[in-house]
KOLKE-307944 format. One record per residue (C-alpha): residue number from 1; residue in one letter; x, y, z. Coordinates in steps of 0.5 Angstrom, whole numbers. Layout:
BEGIN
<pt><pos>NUM</pos><code>A</code><u>X</u><v>Y</v><w>Z</w></pt>
...
END
This chain:
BEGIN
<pt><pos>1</pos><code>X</code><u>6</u><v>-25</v><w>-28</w></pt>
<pt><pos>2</pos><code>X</code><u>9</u><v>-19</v><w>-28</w></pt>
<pt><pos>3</pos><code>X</code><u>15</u><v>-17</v><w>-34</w></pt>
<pt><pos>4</pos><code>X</code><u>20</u><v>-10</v><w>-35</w></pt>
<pt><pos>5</pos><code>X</code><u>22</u><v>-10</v><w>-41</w></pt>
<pt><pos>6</pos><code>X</code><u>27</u><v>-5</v><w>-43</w></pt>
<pt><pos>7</pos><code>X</code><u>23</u><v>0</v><w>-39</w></pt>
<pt><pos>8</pos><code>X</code><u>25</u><v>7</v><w>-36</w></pt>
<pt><pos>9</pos><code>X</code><u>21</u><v>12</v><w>-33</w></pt>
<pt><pos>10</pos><code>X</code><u>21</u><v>19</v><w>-31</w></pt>
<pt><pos>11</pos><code>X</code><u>18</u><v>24</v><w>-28</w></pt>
<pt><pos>12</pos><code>X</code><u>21</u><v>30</v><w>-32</w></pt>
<pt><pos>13</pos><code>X</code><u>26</u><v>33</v><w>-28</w></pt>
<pt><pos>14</pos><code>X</code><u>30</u><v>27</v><w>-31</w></pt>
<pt><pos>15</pos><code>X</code><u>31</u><v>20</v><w>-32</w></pt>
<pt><pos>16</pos><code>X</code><u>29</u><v>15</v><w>-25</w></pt>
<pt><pos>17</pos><code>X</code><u>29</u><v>8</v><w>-28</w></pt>
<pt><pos>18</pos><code>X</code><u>33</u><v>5</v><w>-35</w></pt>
<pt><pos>19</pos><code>X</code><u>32</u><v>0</v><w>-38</w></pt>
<pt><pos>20</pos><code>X</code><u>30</u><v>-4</v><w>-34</w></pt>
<pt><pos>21</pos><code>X</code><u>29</u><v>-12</v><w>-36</w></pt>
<pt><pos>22</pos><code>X</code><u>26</u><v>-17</v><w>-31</w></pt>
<pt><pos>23</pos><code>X</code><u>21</u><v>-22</v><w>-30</w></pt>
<pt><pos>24</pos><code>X</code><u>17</u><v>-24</v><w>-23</w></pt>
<pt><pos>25</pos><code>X</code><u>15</u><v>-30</v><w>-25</w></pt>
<pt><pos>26</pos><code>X</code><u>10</u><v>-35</v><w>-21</w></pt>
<pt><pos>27</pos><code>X</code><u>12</u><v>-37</v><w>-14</w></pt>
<pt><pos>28</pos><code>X</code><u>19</u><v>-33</v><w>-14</w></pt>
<pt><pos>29</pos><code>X</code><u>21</u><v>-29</v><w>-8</w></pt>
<pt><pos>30</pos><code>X</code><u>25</u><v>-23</v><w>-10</w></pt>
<pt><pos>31</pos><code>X</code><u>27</u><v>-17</v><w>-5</w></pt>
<pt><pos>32</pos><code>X</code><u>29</u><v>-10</v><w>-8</w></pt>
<pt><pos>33</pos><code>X</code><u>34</u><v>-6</v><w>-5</w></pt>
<pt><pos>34</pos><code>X</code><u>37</u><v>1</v><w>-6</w></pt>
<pt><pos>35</pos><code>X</code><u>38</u><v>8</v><w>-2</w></pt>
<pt><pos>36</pos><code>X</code><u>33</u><v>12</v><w>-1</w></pt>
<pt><pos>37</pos><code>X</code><u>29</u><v>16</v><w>-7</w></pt>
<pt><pos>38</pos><code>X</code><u>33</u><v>10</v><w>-12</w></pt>
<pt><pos>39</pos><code>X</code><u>27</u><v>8</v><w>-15</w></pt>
<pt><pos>40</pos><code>X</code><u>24</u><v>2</v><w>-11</w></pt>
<pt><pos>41</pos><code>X</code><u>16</u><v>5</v><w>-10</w></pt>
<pt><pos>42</pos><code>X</code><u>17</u><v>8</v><w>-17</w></pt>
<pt><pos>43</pos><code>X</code><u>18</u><v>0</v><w>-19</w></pt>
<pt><pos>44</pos><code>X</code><u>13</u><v>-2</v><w>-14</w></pt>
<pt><pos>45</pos><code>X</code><u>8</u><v>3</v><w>-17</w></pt>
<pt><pos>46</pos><code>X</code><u>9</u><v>1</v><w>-25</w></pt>
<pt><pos>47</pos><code>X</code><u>9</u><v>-6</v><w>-23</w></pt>
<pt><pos>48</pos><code>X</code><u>1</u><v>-5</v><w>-22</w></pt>
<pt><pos>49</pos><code>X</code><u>-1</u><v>1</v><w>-26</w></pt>
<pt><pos>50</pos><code>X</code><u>-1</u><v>6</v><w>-22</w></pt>
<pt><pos>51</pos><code>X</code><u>5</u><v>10</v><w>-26</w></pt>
<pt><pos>52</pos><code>X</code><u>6</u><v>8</v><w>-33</w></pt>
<pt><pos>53</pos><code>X</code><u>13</u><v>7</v><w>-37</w></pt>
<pt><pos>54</pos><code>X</code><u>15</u><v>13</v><w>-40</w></pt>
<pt><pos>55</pos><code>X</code><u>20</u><v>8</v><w>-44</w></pt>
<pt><pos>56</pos><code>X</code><u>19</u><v>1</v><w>-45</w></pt>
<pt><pos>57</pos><code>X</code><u>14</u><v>-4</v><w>-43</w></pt>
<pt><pos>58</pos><code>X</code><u>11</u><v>-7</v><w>-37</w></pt>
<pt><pos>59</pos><code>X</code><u>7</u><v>-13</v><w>-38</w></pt>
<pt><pos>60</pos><code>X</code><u>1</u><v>-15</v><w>-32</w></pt>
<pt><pos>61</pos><code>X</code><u>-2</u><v>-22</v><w>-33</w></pt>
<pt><pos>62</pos><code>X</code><u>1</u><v>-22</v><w>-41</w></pt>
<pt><pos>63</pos><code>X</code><u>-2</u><v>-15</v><w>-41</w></pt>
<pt><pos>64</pos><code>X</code><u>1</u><v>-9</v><w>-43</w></pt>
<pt><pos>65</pos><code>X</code><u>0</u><v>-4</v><w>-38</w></pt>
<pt><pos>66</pos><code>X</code><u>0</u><v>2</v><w>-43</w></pt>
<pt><pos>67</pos><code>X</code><u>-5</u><v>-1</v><w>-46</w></pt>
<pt><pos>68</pos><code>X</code><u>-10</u><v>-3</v><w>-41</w></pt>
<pt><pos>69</pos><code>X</code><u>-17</u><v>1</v><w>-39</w></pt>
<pt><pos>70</pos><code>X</code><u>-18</u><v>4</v><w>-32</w></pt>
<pt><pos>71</pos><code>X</code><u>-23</u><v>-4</v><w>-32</w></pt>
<pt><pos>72</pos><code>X</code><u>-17</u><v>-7</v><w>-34</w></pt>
<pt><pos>73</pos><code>X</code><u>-13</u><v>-5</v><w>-28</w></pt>
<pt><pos>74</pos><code>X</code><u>-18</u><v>-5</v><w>-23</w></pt>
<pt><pos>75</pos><code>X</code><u>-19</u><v>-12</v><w>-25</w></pt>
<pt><pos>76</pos><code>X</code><u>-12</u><v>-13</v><w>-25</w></pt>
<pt><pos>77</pos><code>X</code><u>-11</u><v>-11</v><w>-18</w></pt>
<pt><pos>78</pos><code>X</code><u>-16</u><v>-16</v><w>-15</w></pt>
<pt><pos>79</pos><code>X</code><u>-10</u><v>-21</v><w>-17</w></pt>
<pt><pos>80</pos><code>X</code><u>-4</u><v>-17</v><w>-14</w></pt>
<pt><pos>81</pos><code>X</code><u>-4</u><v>-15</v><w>-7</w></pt>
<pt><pos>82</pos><code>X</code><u>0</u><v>-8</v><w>-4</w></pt>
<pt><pos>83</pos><code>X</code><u>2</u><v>-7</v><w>3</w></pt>
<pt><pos>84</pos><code>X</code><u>4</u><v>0</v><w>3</w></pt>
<pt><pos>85</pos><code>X</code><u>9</u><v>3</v><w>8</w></pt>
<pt><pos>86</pos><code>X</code><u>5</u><v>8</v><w>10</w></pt>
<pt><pos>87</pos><code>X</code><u>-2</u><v>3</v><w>11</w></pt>
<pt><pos>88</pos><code>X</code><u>-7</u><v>7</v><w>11</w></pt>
<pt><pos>89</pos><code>X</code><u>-14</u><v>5</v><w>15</w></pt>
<pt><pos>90</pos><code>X</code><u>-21</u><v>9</v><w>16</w></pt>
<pt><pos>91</pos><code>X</code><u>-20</u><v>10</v><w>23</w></pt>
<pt><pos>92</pos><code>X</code><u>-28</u><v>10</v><w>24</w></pt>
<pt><pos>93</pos><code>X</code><u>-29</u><v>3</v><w>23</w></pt>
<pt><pos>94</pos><code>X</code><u>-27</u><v>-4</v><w>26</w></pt>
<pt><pos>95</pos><code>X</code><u>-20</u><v>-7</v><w>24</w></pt>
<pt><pos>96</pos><code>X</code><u>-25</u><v>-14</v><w>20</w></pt>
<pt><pos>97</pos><code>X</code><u>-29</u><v>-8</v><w>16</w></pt>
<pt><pos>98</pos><code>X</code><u>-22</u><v>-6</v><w>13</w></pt>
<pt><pos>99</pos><code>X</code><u>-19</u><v>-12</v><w>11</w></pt>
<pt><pos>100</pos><code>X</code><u>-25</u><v>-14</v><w>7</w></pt>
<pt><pos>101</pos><code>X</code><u>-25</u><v>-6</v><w>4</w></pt>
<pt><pos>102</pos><code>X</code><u>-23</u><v>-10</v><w>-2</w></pt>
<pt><pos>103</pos><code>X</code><u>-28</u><v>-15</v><w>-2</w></pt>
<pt><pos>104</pos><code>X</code><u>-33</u><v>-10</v><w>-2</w></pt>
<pt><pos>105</pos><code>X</code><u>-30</u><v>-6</v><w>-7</w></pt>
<pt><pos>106</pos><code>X</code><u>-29</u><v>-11</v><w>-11</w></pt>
<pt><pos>107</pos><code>X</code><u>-37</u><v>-14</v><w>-10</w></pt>
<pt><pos>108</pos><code>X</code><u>-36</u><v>-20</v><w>-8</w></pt>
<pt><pos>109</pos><code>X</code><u>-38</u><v>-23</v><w>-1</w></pt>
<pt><pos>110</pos><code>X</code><u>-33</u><v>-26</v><w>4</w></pt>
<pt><pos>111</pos><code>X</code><u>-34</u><v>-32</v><w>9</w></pt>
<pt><pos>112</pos><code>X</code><u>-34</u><v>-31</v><w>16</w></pt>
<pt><pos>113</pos><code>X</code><u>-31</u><v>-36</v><w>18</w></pt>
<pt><pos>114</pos><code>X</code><u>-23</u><v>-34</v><w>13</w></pt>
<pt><pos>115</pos><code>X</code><u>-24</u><v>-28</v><w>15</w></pt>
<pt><pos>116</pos><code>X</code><u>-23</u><v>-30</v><w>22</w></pt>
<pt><pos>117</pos><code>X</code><u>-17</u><v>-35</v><w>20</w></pt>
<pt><pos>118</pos><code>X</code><u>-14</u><v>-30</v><w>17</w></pt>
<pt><pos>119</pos><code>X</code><u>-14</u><v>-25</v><w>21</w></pt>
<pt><pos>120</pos><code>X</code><u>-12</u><v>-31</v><w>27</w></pt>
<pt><pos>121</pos><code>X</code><u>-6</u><v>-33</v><w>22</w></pt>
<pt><pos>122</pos><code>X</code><u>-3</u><v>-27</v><w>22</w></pt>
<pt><pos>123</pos><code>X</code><u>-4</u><v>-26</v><w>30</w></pt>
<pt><pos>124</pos><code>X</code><u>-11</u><v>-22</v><w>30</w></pt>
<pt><pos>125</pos><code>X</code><u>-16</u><v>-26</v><w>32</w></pt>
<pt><pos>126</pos><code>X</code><u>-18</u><v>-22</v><w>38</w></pt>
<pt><pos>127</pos><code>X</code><u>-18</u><v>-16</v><w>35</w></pt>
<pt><pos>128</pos><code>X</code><u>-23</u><v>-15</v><w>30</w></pt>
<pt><pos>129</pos><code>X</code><u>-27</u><v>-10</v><w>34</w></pt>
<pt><pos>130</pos><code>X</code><u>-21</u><v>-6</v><w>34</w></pt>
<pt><pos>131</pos><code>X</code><u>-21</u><v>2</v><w>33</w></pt>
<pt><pos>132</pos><code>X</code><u>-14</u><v>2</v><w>28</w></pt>
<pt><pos>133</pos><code>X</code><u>-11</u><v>8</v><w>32</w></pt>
<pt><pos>134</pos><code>X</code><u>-11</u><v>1</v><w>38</w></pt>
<pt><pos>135</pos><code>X</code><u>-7</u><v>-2</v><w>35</w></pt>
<pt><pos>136</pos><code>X</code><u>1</u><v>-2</v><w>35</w></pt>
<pt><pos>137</pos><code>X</code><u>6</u><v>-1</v><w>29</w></pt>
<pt><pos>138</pos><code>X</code><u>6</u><v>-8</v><w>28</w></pt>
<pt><pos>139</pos><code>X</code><u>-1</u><v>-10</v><w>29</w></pt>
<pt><pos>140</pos><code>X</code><u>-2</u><v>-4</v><w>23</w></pt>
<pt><pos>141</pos><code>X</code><u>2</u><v>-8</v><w>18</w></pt>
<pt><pos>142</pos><code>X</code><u>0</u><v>-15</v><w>20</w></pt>
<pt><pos>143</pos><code>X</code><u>-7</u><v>-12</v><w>18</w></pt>
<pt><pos>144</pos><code>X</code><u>-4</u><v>-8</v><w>12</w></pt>
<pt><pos>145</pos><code>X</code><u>-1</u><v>-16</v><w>9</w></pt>
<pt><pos>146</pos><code>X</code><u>-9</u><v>-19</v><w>11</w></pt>
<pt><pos>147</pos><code>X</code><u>-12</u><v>-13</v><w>7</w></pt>
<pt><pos>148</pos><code>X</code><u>-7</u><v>-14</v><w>1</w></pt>
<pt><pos>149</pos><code>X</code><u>-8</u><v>-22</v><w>1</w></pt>
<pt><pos>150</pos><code>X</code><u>-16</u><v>-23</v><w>3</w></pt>
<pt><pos>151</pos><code>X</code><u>-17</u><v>-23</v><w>-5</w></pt>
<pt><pos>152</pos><code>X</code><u>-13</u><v>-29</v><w>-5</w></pt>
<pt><pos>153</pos><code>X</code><u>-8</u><v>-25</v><w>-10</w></pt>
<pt><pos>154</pos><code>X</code><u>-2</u><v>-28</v><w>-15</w></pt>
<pt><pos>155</pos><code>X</code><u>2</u><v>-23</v><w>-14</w></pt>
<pt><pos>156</pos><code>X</code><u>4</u><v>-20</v><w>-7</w></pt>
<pt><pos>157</pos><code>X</code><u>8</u><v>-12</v><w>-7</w></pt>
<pt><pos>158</pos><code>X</code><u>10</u><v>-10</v><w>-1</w></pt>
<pt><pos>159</pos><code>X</code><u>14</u><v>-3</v><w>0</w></pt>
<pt><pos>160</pos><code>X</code><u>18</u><v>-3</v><w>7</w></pt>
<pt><pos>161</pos><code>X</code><u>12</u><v>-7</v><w>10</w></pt>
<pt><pos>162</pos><code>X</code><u>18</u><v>-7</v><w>16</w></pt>
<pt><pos>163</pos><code>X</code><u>21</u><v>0</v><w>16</w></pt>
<pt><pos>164</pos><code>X</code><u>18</u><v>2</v><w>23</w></pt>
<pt><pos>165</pos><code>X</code><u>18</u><v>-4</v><w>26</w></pt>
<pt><pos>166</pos><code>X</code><u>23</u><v>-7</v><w>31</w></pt>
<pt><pos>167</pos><code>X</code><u>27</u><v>-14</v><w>29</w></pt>
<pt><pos>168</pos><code>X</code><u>22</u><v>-18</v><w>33</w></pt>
<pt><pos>169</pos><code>X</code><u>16</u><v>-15</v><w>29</w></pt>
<pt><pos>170</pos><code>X</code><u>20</u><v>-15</v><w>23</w></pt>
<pt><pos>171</pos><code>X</code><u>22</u><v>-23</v><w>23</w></pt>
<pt><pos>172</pos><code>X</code><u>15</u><v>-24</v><w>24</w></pt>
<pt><pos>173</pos><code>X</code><u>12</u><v>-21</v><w>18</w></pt>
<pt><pos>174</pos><code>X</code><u>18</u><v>-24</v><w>14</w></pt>
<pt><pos>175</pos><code>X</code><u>15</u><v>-30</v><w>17</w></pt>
<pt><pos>176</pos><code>X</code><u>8</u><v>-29</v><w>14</w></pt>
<pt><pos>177</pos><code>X</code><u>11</u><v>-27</v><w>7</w></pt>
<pt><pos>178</pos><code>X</code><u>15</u><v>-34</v><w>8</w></pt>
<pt><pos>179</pos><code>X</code><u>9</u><v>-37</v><w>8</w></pt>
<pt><pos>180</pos><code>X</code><u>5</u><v>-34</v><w>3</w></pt>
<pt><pos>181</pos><code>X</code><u>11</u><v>-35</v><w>-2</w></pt>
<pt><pos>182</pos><code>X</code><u>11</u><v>-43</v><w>-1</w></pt>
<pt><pos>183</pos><code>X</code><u>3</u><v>-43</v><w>-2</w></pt>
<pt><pos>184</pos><code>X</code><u>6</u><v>-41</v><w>-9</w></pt>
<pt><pos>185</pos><code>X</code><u>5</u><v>-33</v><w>-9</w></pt>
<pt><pos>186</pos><code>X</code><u>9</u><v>-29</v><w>-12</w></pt>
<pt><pos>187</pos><code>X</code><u>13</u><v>-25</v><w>-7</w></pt>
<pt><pos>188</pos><code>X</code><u>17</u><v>-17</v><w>-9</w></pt>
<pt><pos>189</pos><code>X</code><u>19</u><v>-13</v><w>-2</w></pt>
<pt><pos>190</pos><code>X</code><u>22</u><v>-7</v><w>-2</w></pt>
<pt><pos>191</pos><code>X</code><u>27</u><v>-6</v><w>3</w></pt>
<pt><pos>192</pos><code>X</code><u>33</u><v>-3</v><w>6</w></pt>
<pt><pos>193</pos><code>X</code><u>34</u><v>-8</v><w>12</w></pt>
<pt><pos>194</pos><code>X</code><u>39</u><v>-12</v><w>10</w></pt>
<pt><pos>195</pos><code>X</code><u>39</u><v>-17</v><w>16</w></pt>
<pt><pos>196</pos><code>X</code><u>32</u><v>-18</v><w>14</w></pt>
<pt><pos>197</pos><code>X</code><u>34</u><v>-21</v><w>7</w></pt>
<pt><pos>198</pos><code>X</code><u>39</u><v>-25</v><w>10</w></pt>
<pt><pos>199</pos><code>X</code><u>35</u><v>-28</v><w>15</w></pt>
<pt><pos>200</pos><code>X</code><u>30</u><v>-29</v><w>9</w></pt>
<pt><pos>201</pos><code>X</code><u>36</u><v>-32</v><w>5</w></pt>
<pt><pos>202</pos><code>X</code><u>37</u><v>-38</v><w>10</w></pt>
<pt><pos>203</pos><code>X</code><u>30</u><v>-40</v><w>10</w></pt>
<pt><pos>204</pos><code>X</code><u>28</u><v>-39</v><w>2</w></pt>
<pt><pos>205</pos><code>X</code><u>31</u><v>-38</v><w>-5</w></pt>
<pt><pos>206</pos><code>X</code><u>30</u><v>-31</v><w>-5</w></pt>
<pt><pos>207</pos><code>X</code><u>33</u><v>-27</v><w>-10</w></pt>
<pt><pos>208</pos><code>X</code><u>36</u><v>-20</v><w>-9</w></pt>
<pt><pos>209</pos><code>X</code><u>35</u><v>-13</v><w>-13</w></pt>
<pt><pos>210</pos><code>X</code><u>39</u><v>-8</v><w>-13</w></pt>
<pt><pos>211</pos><code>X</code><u>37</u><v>-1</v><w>-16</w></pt>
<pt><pos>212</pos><code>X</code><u>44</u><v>3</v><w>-18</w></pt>
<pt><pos>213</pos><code>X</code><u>45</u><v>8</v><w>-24</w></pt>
<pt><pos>214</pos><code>X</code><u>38</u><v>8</v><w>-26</w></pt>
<pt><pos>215</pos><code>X</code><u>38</u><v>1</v><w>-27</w></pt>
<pt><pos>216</pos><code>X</code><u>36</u><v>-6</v><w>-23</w></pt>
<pt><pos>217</pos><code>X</code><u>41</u><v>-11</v><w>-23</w></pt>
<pt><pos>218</pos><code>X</code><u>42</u><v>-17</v><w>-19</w></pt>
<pt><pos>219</pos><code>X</code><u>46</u><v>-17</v><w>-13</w></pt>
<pt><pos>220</pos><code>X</code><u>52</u><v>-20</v><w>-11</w></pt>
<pt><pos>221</pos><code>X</code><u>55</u><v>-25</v><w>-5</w></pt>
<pt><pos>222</pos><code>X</code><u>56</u><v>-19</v><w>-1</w></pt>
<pt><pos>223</pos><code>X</code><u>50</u><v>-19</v><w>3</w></pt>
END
């Protein structure tokens, strides 16, 4: 799916990641830790091309990222959902017409009858004529996970999807990314929330990053 090899990136002021080597393979569930300003987002962006590595190389769907036309990496994203902590909707217009924002972009017609089990599925149904500044905190990110999965997506990337929500909400979206993981989506969170991982631990094998030093190692049993 999604490869590091031996990749480093800086954004001149000094080294931010270093040779980093990881492999997101199909179906796997992976959470990335780190304090703040590690890196996490960084390795979030260079896992979708939004930043390219100034050291090593990053491998999308057996493509290098270095390589790939702005085409390329827009057809990439259609296989690679984002849910971004700061989720950002056009106020203007309704909650269903945001989720399907991808689908239009990308030209492709959506169902109307998904679009109303997707949303049902992650607790929206009744609110698809909603304004986004209606909705709460957890109605945002739970719209944010339907927008980043209405193209059916391989790969799921979420970046603190749960930073500012409180511990009901949190179990509820982890819930949904659970499931998502055992339909065969690749699954990477970054996140801060070590309860929410050992909360996911307990329902999945999930495997834990760490960043430290510039480099993403695997964490230990002390979670």
């Amino acid at each position: 799916m999604i490869a590091f090899e031996n990749v480093g990136f800086n954004y001149g002021g000094g080294e931010l990641l270093s040779d980093v080597t990881l492999r997101l393979a199909p179906g796997s569930f992976h959470f990335l830790t780190g304090p703040s300003g590690a890196g996490k987002s960084t390795f979030l962006k260079l896992a979708y091309a939004e930043l390219r590595p100034t050291a090593g190389r990053v491998t999308i769907f057996d493509r290098d990222a270095r390589m790939m036309s702005r085409d390329d990496v827009a057809l990439s994203r259609r296989r690679i959902g984002v849910v971004h902590q700061d989720c950002q909707f056009l106020d203007h217009l309704p909650l269903a017409t945001n989720v399907t924002l991808p689908l239009t972009v990308a030209s492709r017609k959506g169902d109307a009858q998904d679009l109303t089990a997707l949303l049902d599925w992650v607790g929206l149904g009744k609110l698809a004529d909603a304004l986004p500044p209606q909705l709460s905190g957890g109605e945002r990110q739970r719209a944010a996970l339907a927008r980043a999965i209405i193209m059916s997506p391989d790969v799921i990337l979420a970046d603190e999807p749960t930073g500012n929500l409180d511990w009901e909400m949190s179990l509820r979206l982890l819930t949904l990314l659970v499931e998502l993981s055992r339909m065969g989506k690749t699954i990477l969170v970054a996140t801060h929330d070590m309860n929410l991982i050992r909360q996911a631990k307990s329902q999945l094998a999930a495997r834990v990053l760490r960043i430290q030093n510039r480099r993403v190692q695997l964490a230990g049993a002390d979670l």
